[in-house]
C-alpha positions in Angstrom: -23.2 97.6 -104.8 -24.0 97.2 -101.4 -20.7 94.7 -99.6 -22.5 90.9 -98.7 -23.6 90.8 -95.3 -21.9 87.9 -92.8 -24.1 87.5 -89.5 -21.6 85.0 -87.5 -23.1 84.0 -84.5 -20.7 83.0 -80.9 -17.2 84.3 -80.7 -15.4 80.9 -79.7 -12.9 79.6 -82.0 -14.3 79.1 -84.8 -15.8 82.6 -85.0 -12.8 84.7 -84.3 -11.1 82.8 -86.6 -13.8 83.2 -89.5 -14.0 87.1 -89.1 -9.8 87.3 -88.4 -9.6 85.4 -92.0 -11.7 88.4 -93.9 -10.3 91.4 -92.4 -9.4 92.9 -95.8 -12.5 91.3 -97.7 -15.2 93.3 -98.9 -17.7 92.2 -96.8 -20.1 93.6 -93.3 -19.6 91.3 -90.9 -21.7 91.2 -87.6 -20.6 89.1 -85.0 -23.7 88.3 -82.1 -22.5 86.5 -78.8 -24.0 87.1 -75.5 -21.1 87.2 -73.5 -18.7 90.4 -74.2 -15.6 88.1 -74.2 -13.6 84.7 -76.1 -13.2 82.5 -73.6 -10.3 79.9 -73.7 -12.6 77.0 -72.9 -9.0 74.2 -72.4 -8.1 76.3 -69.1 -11.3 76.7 -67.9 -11.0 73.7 -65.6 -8.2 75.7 -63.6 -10.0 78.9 -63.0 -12.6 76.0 -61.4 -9.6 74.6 -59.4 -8.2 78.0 -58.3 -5.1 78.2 -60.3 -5.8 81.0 -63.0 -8.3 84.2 -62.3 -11.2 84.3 -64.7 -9.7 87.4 -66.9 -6.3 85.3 -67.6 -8.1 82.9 -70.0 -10.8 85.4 -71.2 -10.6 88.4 -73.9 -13.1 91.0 -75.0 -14.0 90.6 -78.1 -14.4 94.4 -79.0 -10.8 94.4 -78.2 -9.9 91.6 -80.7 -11.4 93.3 -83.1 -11.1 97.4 -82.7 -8.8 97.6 -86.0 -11.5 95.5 -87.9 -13.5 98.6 -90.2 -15.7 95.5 -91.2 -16.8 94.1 -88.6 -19.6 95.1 -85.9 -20.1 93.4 -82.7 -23.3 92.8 -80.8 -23.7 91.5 -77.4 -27.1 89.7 -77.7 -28.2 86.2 -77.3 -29.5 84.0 -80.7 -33.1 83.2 -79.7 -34.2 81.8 -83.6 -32.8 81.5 -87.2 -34.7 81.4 -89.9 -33.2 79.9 -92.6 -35.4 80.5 -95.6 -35.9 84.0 -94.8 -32.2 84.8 -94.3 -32.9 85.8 -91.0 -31.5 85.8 -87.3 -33.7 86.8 -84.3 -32.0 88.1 -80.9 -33.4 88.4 -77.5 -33.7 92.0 -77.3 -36.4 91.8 -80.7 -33.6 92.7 -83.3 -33.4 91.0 -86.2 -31.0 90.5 -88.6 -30.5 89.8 -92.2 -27.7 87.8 -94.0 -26.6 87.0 -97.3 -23.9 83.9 -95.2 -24.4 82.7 -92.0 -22.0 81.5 -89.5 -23.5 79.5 -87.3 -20.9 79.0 -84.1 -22.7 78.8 -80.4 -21.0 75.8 -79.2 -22.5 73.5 -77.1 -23.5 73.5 -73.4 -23.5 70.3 -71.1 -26.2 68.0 -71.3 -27.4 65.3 -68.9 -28.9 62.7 -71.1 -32.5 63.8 -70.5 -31.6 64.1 -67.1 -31.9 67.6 -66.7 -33.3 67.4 -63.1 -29.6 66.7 -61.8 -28.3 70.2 -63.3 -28.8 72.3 -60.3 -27.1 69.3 -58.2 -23.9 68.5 -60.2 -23.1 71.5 -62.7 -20.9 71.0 -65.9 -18.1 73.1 -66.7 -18.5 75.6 -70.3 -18.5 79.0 -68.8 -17.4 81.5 -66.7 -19.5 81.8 -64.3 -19.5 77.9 -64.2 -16.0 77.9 -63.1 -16.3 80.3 -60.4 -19.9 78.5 -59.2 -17.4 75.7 -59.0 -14.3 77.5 -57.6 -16.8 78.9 -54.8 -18.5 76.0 -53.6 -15.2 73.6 -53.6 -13.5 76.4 -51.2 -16.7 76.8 -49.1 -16.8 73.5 -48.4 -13.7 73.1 -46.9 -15.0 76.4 -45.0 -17.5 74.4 -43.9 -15.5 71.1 -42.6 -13.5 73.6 -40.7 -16.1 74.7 -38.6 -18.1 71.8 -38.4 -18.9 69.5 -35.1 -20.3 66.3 -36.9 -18.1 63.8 -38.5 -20.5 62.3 -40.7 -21.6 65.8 -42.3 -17.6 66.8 -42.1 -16.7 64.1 -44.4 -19.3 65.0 -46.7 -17.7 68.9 -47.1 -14.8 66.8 -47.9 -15.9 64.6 -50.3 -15.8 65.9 -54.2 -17.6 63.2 -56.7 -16.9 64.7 -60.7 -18.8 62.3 -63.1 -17.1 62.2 -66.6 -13.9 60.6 -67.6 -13.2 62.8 -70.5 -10.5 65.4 -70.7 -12.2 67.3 -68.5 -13.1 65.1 -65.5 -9.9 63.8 -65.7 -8.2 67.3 -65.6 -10.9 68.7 -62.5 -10.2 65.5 -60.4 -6.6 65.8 -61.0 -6.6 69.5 -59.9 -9.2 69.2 -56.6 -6.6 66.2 -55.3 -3.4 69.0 -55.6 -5.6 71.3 -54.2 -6.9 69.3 -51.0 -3.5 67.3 -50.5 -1.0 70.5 -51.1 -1.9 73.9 -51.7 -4.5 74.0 -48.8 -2.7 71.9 -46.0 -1.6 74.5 -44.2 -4.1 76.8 -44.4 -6.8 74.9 -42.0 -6.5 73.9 -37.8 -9.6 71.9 -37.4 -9.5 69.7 -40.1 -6.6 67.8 -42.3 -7.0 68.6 -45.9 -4.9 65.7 -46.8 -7.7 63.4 -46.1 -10.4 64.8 -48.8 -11.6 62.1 -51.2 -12.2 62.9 -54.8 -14.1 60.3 -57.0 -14.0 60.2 -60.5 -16.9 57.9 -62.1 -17.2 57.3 -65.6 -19.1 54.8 -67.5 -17.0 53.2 -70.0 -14.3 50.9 -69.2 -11.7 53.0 -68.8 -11.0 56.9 -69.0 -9.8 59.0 -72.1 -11.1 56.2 -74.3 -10.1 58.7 -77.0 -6.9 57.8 -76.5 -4.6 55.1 -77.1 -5.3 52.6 -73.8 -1.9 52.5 -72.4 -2.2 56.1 -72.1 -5.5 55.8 -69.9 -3.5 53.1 -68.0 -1.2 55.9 -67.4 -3.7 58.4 -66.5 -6.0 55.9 -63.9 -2.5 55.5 -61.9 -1.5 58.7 -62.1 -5.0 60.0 -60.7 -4.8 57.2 -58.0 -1.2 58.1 -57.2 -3.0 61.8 -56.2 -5.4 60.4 -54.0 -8.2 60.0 -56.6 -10.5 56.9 -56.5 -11.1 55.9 -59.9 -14.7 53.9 -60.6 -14.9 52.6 -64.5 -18.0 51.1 -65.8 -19.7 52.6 -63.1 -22.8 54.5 -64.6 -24.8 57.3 -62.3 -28.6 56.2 -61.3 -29.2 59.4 -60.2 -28.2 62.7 -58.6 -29.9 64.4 -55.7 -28.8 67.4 -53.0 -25.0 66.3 -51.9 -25.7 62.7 -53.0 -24.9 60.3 -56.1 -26.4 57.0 -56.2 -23.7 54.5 -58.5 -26.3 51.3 -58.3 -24.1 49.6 -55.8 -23.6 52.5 -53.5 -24.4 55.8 -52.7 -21.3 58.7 -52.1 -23.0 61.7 -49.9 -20.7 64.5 -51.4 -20.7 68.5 -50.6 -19.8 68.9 -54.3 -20.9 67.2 -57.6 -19.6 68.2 -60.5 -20.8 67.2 -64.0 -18.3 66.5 -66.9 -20.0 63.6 -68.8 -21.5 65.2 -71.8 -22.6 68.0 -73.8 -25.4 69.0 -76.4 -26.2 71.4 -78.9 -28.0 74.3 -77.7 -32.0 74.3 -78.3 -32.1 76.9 -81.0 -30.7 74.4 -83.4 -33.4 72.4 -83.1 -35.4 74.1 -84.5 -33.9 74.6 -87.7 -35.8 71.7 -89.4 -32.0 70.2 -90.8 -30.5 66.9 -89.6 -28.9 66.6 -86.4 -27.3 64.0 -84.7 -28.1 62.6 -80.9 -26.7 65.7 -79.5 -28.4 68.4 -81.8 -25.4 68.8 -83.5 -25.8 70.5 -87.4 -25.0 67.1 -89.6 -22.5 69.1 -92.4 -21.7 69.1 -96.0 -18.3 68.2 -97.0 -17.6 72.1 -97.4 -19.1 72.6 -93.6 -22.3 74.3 -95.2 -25.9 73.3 -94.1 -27.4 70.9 -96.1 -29.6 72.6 -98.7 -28.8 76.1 -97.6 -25.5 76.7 -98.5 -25.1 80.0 -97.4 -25.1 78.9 -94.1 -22.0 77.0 -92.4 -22.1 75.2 -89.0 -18.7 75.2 -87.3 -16.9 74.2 -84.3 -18.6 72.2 -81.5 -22.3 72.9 -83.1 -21.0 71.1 -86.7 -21.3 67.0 -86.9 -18.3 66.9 -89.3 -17.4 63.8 -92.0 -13.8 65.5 -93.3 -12.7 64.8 -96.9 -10.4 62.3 -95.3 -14.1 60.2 -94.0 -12.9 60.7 -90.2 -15.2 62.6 -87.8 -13.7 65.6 -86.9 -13.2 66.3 -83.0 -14.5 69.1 -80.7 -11.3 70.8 -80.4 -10.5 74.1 -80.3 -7.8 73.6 -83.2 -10.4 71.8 -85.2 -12.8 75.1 -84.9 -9.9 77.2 -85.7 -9.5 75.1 -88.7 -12.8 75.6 -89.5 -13.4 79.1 -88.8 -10.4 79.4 -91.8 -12.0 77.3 -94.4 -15.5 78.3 -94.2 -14.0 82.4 -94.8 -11.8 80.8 -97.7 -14.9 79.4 -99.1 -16.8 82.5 -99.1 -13.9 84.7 -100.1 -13.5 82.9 -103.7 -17.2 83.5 -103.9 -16.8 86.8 -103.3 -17.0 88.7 -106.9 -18.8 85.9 -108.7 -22.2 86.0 -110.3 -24.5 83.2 -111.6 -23.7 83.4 -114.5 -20.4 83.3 -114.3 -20.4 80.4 -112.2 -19.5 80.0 -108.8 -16.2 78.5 -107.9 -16.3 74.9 -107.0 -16.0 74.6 -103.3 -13.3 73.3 -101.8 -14.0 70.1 -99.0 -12.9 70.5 -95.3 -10.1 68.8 -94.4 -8.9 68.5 -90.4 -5.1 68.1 -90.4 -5.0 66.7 -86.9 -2.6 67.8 -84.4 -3.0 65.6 -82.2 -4.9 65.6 -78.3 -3.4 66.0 -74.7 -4.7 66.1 -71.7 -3.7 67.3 -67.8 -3.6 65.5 -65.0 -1.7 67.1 -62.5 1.7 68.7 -61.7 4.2 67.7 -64.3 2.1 64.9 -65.2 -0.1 65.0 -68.9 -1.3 62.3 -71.4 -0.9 63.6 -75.6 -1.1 61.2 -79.0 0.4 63.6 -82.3 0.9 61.8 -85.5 0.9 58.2 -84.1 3.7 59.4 -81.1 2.6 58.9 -77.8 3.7 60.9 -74.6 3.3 60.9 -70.8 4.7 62.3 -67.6 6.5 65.5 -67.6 7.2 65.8 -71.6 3.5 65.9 -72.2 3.2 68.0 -69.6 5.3 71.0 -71.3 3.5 70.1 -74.4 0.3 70.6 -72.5 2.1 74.0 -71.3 3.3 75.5 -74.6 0.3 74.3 -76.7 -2.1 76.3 -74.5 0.3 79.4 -74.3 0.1 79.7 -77.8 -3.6 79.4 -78.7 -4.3 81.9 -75.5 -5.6 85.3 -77.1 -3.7 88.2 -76.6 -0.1 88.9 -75.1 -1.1 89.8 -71.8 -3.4 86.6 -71.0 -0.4 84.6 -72.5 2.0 86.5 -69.5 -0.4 86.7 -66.9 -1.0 82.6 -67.6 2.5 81.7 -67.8 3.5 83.8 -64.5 1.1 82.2 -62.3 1.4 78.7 -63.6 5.7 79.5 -62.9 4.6 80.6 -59.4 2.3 77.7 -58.8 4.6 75.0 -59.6 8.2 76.8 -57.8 6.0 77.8 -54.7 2.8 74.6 -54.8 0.1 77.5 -54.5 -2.5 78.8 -56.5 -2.9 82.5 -56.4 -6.8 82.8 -57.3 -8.4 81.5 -54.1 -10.6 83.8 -53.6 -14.1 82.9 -52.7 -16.8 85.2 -54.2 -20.4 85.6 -54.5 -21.3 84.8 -50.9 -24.2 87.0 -49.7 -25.4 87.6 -46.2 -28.4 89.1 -44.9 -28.2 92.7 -43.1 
């Protein structure tokens, strides 16, 4: 009898974790992303900032899984799933059969139908994002240095990141150390020091998944750096090095766009409930309603929990995840009909609580009702992220440079790539 077949598709999280929890099951287990690597999407925001090099918070997959007889790994992109025929299709014409199907590609950022703006502020979910991002916020000061005109000097100088989530709040809080310490004595022409960083968001106040006083925390803490905070400020629109706030208009050399994500467009065409952002709506057991072969995890999944509470789009929630969907599927394994199947066990998210960066020795983090700020959430920040980092050497390399950067105030990856000239 031929082993079941497992298609999962995206190594984030929640995939890694899926095919890590069935290395000794009887199963074939393909694994389809279209980047060769795992990214560890929470530090992300510092390879944009300068302080980590891309291959310190990234891991090949083939790697992760070399000792793994049961699992195959294809680097393609997902380009349509058919769920009635069992069947995934890939961008090179391949397709693939399944008897499960994990269905794991994340999300990618979304501009609220705005999608015109994307090639004037970009978000923040890859690689190449980050060093888009690391690249342009370095030439710019590049720029100011040589420039003659004030007005257009101010403008290199001038950073406006829209999105008060985790991530704004952790990009603003990095470009202020950046301008007002690490690069301060690197420039003649032009004082640093002096750079504005705006951080816009729409809602009252920022983090409004956390507890307020801990937003308080985080508003003064980003002004203390230099940051100008605007709450209930909402974006009219976005143009080339401008964004227009209704009341005023901030002519910026670099936009970036942290205020919200959606579900990539191959789930849209599944012909299963989604919510606003083209997330999978979830059974209880994190299978697709009426297919429940199929599981949606991670990012991609609109979660309820056994315990009626949404679950987040954290990494620990996909790890979570990744584990209960390959416990489902390994009491199944074995069964028949007409023996019955095992009565599937509901999701539940043990929650283990959320932090947030904002700056050197300075981070915001709720865990079972505690709060914490300043410098104790900031080595909870540390050693959380050290020990969901993939692999032994990302773990060193990370904690070495993040020693360096806070005994010497420098960060050691500011090294401007991708510039082209013509010959």
């Amino acid at each position: 009898m031929n082993a079941p077949h497992i298609v999962v598709l995206g190594g984030g999280f929640a995939g890694i974790e899926f095919c890590k929890a069935l290395k000794n099951q009887p199963v074939r287990i393909t694994l389809v992303d279209r980047q060769n690597h795992h990214l560890f999407q929470p530090l992300l925001y510092q390879v944009a900032s300068a302080g980590l090099a891309a291959p310190e918070i990234a891991h090949p997959i083939r790697s992760i899984f070399s000792d793994f007889d049961n699992v195959d790994v294809i680097l393609d992109e997902v380009t349509a799933i058919q769920l009635k025929e069992k069947s995934v299709s890939l961008r090179d014409g391949d397709s693939l059969d399944y008897d499960y199907l994990i269905i794991g590609l994340g999300v990618k950022t979304g501009y609220f139908g705005n999608n015109e703006w994307k090639k004037h502020a970009p978000g923040l979910k890859t690689i190449n994002d980050a060093l888009r991002i690391r690249r342009e916020i370095l030439l710019a000061f590049e720029k100011a240095e040589t420039c003659e005109d004030e007005a257009d000097r101010q403008r290199y100088m001038t950073t406006v990141v829209v999105g008060g989530g985790p991530t704004g709040v952790e990009l603003a809080g990095a470009f202020a150390e950046i301008a007002r310490h690490v690069l301060k004595s690197d420039f003649r022409k032009i004082d640093t020091s002096t750079a504005r960083i705006f951080l816009v968001e729409a809602a009252p106040r920022l983090l409004t998944m956390y507890d307020e006083k801990l937003s308080d925390y985080t508003e003064k803490k980003l002004t203390s750096l230099g940051v100008t905070v605007k709450v209930n400020t909402m974006v009219k629109s976005i143009s080339d090095r401008s964004v227009d706030l209704g009341t005023e208009t901030i002519e910026a050399g670099n936009i970036i766009w942290a205020a919200g994500v959606e579900a990539p467009k191959v789930t849209r065409d599944l012909g299963v409930e989604l919510d606003t952002g083209g997330r999978i709506v979830v059974e209880g057991d994190l299978s697709v309603p009426g297919f429940p072969e199929v599981f949606a995890l991670g990012d991609i999944a609109h979660c309820i929990d056994q315990a009626g509470k949404r679950v987040p789009g954290l990494c620990p929630a996909a790890i979570q995840m990744g584990k209960h969907a390959a416990k489902v599927i390994a009491d199944e394994l074995g069964t028949t009909p007409a023996k019955g199947y095992p009565v599937r066990k509901q999701f539940r998210y043990f929650d283990k609580g959320s932090m947030a960066t904002i700056g050197r020795s300075a981070a915001v983090a709720e865990s079972n009702g505690m709060k914490f700020d300043g410098f104790i959430a900031w080595l909870m920040w540390l050693f959380i992220h050290l020990l969901f980092l993939v692999g032994f050497r990302n773990k060193a390399a990370v904690l070495l440079q993040w020693i360096y950067a806070y005994a010497r105030y420098r960060r050691g990856a500011r090294i401007i790539t991708g510039i082209t000239y013509d010959s």
